[in-house]
N, C-alpha and C positions, 0 to 999 in steps of 0.2 A: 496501443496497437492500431485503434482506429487512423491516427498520425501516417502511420505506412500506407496504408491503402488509399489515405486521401494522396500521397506522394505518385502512388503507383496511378491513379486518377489522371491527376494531371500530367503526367508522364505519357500516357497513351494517349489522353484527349487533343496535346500538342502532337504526337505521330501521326494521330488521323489525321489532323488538319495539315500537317504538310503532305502526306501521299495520297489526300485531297486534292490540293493542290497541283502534285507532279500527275493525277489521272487528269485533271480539267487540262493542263500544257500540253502533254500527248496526245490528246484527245483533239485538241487545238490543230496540231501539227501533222496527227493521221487525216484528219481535213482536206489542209492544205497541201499535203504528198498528195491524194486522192485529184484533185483538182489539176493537180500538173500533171498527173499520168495522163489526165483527160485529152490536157493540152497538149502533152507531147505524142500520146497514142495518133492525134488526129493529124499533127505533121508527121508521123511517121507516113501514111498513108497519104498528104495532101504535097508534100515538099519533096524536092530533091538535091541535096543525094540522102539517102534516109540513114546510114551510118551512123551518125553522129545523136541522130531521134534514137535509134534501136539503142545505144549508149547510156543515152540519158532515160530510155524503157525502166531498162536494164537499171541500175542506179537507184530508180526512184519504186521503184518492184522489191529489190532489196531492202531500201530502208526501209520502207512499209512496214513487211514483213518481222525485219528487225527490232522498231517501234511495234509491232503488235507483242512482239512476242517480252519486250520491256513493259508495257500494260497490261497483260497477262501474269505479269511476276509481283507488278506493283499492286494490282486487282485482290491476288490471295495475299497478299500483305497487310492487304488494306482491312480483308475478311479477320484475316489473324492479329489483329490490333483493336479493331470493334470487337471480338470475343475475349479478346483479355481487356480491355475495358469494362466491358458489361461483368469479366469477373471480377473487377475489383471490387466496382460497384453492388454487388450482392453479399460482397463477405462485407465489404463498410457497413450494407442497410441490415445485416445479420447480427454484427455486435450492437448497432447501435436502437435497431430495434425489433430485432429478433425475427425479420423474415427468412423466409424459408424458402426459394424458389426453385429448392431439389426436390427430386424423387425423393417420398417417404417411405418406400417397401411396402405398400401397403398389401402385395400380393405374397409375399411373404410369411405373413401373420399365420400362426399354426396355433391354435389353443392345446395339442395336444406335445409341444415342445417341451422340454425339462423347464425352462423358465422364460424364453423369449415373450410368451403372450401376458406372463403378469408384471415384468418387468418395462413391459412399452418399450420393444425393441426396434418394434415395425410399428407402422401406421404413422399417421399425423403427430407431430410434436413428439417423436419416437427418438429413440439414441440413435437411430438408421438414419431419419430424418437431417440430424443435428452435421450429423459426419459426412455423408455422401456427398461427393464429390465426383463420383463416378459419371460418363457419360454414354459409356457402350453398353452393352445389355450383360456385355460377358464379363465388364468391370462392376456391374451392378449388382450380378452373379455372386463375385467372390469376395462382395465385401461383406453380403450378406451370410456367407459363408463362413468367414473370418468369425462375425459374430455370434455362429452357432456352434463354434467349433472351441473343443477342447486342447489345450498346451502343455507343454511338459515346462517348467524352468528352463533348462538350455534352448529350446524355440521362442521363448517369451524374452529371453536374454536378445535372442540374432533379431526378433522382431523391434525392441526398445533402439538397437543399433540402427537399424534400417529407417524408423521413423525418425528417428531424432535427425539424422544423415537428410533425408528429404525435409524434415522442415526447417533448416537449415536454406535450403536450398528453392528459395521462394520463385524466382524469377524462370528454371527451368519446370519447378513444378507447376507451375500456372500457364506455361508454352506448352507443355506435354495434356495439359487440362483441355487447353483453349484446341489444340488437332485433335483430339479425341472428340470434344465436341462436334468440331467440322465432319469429321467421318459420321457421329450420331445421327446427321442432318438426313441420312435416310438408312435409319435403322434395319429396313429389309436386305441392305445389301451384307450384314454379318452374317446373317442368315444362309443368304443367295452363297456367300462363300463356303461354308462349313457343308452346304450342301454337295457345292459341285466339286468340293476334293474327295468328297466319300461315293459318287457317281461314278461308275465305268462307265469311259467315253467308247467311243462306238469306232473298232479300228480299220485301217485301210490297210490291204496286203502292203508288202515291201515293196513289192515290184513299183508299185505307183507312185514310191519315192524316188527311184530312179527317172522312171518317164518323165514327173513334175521336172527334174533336171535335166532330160535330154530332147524333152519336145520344143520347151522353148529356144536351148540354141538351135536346135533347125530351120525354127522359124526366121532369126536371125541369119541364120547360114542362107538360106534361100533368097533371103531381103538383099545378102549382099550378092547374090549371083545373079538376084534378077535387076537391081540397080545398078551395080559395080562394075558388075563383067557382063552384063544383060545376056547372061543364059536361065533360060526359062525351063527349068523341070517339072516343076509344080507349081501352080498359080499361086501367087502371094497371098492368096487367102486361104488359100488350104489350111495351112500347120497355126494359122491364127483361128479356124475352125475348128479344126482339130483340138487345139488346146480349152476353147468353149465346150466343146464334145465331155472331156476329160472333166476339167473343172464343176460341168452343171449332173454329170455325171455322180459326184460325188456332194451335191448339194444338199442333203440330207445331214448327214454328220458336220458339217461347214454351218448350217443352219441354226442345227441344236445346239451346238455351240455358243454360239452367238447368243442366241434367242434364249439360252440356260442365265449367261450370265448378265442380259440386259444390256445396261449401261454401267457396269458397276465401275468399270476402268477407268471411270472417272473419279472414283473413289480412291484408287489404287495411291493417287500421289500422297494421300494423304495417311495413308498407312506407310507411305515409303519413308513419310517426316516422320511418325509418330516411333517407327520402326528406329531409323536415323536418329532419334532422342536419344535413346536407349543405348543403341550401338558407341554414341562417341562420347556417353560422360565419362566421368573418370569415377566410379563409386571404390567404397572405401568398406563399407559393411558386405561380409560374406552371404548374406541374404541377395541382396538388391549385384554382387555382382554372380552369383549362379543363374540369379534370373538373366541378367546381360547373357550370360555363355547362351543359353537357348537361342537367343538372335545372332551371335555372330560367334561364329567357329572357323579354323582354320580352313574348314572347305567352303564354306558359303557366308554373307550377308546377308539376312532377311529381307534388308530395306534394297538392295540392289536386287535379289530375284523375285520381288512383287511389283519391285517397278518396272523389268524384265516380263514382269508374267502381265502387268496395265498394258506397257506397249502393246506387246503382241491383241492383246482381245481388243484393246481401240483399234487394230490394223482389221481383226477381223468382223469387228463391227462396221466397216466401211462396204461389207458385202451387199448390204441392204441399200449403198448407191448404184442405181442400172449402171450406168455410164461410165461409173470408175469401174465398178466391176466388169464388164465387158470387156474394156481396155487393157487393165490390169492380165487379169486371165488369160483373154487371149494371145496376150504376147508374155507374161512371164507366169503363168499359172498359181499368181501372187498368192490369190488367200490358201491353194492346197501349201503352199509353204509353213503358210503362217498357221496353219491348223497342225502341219506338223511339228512346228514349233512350242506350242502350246502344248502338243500331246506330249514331248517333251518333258516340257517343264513337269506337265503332271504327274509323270511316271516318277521325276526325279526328286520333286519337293512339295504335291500334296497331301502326303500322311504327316509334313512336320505345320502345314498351314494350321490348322487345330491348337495346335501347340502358341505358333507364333502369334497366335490370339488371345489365348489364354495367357499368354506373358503378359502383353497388354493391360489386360485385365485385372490381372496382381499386382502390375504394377498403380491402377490409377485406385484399387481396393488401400494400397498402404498409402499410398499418397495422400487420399484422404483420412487416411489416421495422421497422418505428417499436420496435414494442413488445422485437423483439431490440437494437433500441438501448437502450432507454431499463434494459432488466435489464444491460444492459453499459456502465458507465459509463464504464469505462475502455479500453473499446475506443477505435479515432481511424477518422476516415475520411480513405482516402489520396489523399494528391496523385496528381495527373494528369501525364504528362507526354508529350511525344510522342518524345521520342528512345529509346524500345522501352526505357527505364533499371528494374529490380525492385531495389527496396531497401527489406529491413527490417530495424525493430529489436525484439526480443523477438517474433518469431512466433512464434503457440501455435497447435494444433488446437481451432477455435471448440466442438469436438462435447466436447471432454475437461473436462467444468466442474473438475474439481479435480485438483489436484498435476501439472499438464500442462506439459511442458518449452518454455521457450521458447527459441529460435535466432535471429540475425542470420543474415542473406543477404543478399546482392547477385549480379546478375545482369545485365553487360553487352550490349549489342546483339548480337546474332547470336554470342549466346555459349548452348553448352551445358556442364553441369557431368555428370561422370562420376561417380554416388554410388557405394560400396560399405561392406561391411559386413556382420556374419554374421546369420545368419534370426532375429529376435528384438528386433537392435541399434538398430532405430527406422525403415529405411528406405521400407518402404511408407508407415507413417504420416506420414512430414517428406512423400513425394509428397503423400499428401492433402491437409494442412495447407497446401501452398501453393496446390494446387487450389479445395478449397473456399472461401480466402479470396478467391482471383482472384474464383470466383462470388460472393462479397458482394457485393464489390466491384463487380460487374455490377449487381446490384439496387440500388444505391444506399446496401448496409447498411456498419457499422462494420465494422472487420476485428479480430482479435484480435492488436491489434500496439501497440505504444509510437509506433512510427513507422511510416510507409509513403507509401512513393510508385512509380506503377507506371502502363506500359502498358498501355489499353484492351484486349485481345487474347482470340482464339479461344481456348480450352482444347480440344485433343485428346487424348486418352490411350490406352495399350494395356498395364492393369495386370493383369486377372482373364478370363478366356476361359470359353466355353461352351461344348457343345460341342449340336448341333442334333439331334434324334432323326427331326425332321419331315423336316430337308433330306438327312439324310445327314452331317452337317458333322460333323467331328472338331476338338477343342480347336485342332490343329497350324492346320488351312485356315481354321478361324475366324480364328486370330491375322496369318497370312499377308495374307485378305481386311484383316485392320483395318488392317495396317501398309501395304497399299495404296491405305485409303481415307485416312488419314492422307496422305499425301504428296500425294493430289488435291486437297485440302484449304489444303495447303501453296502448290501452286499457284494458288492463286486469291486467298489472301490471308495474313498475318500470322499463326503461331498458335504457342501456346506448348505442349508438347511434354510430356507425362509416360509414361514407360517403365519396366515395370518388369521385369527380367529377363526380356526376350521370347527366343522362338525355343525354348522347352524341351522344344518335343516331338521333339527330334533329336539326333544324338554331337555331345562337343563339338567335335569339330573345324568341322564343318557349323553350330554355334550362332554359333564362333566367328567362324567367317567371314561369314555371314548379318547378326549382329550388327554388325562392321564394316565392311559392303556398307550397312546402314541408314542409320549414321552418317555415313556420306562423303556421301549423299544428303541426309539430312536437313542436316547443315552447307550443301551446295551449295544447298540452296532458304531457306540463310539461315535457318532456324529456332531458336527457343531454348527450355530447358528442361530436362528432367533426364531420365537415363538412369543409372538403379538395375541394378546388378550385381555375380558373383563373379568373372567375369573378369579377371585383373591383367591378362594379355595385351590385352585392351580398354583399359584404364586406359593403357596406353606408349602410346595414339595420341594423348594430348595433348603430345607430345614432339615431334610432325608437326603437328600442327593446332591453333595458337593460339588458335582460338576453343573449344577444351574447357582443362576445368579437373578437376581429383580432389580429392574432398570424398570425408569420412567419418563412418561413424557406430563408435567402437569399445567392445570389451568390456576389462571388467579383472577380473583374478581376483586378488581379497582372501581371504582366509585360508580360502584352496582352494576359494570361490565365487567363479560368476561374475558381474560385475556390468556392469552396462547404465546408464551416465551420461543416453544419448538427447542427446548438445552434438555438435551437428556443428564437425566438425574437418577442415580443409584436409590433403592429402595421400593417401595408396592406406590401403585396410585391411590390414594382414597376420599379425594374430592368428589364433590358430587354435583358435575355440571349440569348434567339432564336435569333435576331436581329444579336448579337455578334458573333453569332458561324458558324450563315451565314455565317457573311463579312468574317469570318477568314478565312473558306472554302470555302470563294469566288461562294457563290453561287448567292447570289446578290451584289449588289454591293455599 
């Protein structure tokens, strides 16, 4: 995998250098145009006959112009070739040494979520962390969303279509990366928009629609009767006053306008591309093309009326120059056009602007579930099944990129497994490992398995506690409240179970009993999953109760070390590391 991206490396680092290149030539050449306008503007004015100078004005004003506006194309080229550079360069330095220079959700983090806080969904070195790919706030939104949210089989089917479809598809997903990024570059303006489609703008009677169109042809009308035909009715600056009168008259709403949305229209084109992505692929998964219909439908393009609705606010951003604005107004009463152009568009396409962001944003949330496929080649995505059946082969923890133990597991219907094992021996991490794979598995992603096939199901867990300073809460009632929201949860539907040595804020007689008061419950609501403990006494209730089972994680001690395999193995733990690691370090004796 790394091989591609070093491809894709030198693949952009050679486009830079040539429209490097073609910006230094232009640049050369808008110069030397500069320079002869100089030359020819001063015989226009110093030679005669000046014809032939006005010509060559003219000519050299054009090309200019025409060359700025080829350096201006080659400039955001050049922006969007350094951003997918610098992306290649982060997924290369990510397999090959695990940096991380996304957003890790760390605002995200909820301790009182069904299992996001014990599984490290959010924060640093997080499954959020690993995946995100997103660069807008509103694609940051929904991926994090993605991963707190429950699937049915037939969703998790159109989701597996979609990602596998995009990461496939490396070269458009990485151009769709790199405009989102560019638009990110100032995040207050997703913001600035979502506000100003839900604002009532401030309206101007109808009548002053008509006047905007009948005062300036008079003022024309008059220019040609007092030049043309030299009848003089009205002073030629009347109806150019007049149209000033009109215009500064209405400067409040022209204002707020403006002043609402900044600069943001300069953003616009870059939503019109991102928009434009979307609109001309040709997608094949039912997922990724219903998201398409929201951008382009028979009555509209998104990427054509935002870059309709950029034009118009960079026109009416030009209000804040005196001189054009003077000009402007007083002879075409420009900006009240341009405000009623705008008002316009609002009435007719700011309730779907919301929308057309939010697609965006699903679309750059799956993409980075794409982009965790396509670095994982060897991951599978699991079968579905509905008989509640978990079976895999070689699971790994997805977070572990290197030298990470892989395990088989199977897990029957309304069966739980009793882990044990000493503190170190692998057992909270085999819990996560099958946690966070269930959560790929929700979003549609590959799992880190050889094989797999599994039940759709809730994830609850009660592995790490809190304790609350706000409430009052002690680690003990924290853990109490969660083992009772856990079983409410139970009730209402399906959910697969991870525990990890709960009840520890008590003796153990009281842990122990507590412990097997949970489990008699969670069996009777039919639940499955794993419960991590040092309890043997726990462990002999599978001798009563067929649906548990005793797995373990054990140590071995080689040439007076201990050693840690991480292979889960059927049966009770009953090594006694602690004992060992004393004597070693001579703490007892």
């Amino acid at each position: 995998m790394q091989e591609k991206y070093i491809a894709f490396i030198e693949k952009y680092q050679k486009a830079l250098h040539k429209q490097s290149q073609i910006s230094n030539r232009i640049s050369f050449l808008r110069l030397l145009l500069a320079l002869l306008l100089v030359f020819s503007l001063y015989k226009t004015f110093t030679q005669e006959p000046i014809l032939p100078y006005l010509v060559a004005d003219l000519v050299l004003i054009i090309t200019f112009v025409v060359l700025l506006k080829i350096h201006q194309k080659n400039a955001l080229q050049r922006k969007l070739t350094q951003t997918l550079l610098q992306i290649n360069k982060a997924e290369y330095h990510y397999l090959t040494e695990n940096k991380k220079p996304w957003y890790d959700g760390a605002s995200y983090i909820n301790p009182q979520h069904d299992y996001s806080y014990d599984l490290d969904i959010f924060g640093t070195e997080s499954l959020y962390h690993h995946l995100n790919r997103t660069a807008t706030e509103t694609g940051k939104y929904a991926l994090a969303q993605e991963l707190l949210s429950h699937n049915t089989s037939q969703q998790i089917l159109k989701k597996q279509k979609a990602t596998d479809e995009l990461a496939k598809e490396v070269v458009w997903r990485q151009e769709f990366y790199a405009l989102a990024k560019m638009v990110s570059d100032l995040p207050e303006n997703e913001q600035k928009l979502r506000h100003w489609a839900k604002q009532n703008h401030i309206g101007i009677h109808r009548k002053w629609q008509y006047v905007a169109y009948i005062s300036p042809i008079l003022f024309f009308l008059n220019l040609l009767l007092v030049y043309v035909f030299e009848i003089r009715i009205v002073p030629v600056y009347f109806f150019f006053t007049l149209n000033l009168v009109i215009a500064y008259a209405h400067l409040k709403p022209l204002l707020k306008e403006s002043l609402n949305m900044g600069r943001i229209f300069q953003t616009m084109q870059f939503y019109k591309r991102l928009f434009e992505k979307i609109e001309e692929a040709n997608f094949q998964s039912e997922t990724l093309q219903q998201l398409q219909k929201q951008l382009k439908t028979s009555e509209y393009k998104a990427s054509a009326e935002i870059a309709r609705l950029g034009n118009a606010l960079g026109q009416l951003d030009s209000i804040s120059n005196i001189l054009a604005s003077v000009v402007f107004n007083g002879t075409l009463l420009y900006h009240l056009h341009i405000y009623f152009s705008v008002i316009r568009w609002k009435r007719q396409y700011a309730h779907l602007l919301p929308l057309w962001l939010d697609t965006v944003g699903t679309f750059e949330a799956i993409s980075s579930v794409a982009n965790h496929t396509f670095n994982h080649p060897h991951y599978v995505f699991p079968e579905l099944n509905e008989t509640h059946r978990f079976e895999f082969s070689d699971l790994g923890h997805p977070l572990i990129m290197k030298n990470g133990v892989r395990n088989d597991f199977h897990l029957g219907s309304k069966q739980m497994i009793l882990l044990t094992g000493s503190n170190m021996s692998g057992k909270s991490t085999f819990l996560r490992t099958i946690g966070i794979n269930l959560i790929l598995a929700q979003v549609g992603a590959k799992i880190c398995a050889t094989k797999a096939t599994l039940y759709p199901i809730r994830v609850v867990t009660s592995m790490r506690q809190f304790d609350s300073l706000s409430s009052g809460e002690s680690y003990f009632f924290a853990e109490i409240k969660r083992l009772k929201h856990i079983m409410e949860q139970l009730t209402e539907c399906p959910c697969f179970v991870l525990l990890d040595e709960i009840l520890r804020g008590t003796n153990s007689d009281d842990k122990q009993q507590g412990t097997k008061g949970v489990l008699v419950k969670l069996l009777s609501l039919s639940a499955q999953g794993i419960l991590a403990t040092h309890d043997l006494e726990i462990c002999k209730m599978a001798e009563q109760y067929p649906q548990l089972s005793n797995f373990r994680f054990e140590a071995q001690i080689i040439d007076n070390e201990l050693y840690f395999d991480y292979k889960l193995k059927s049966g009770i733990c009953t090594n006694k590391s602690a004992t060992f690691l004393m004597k070693k370090l001579e703490i007892i004796s």
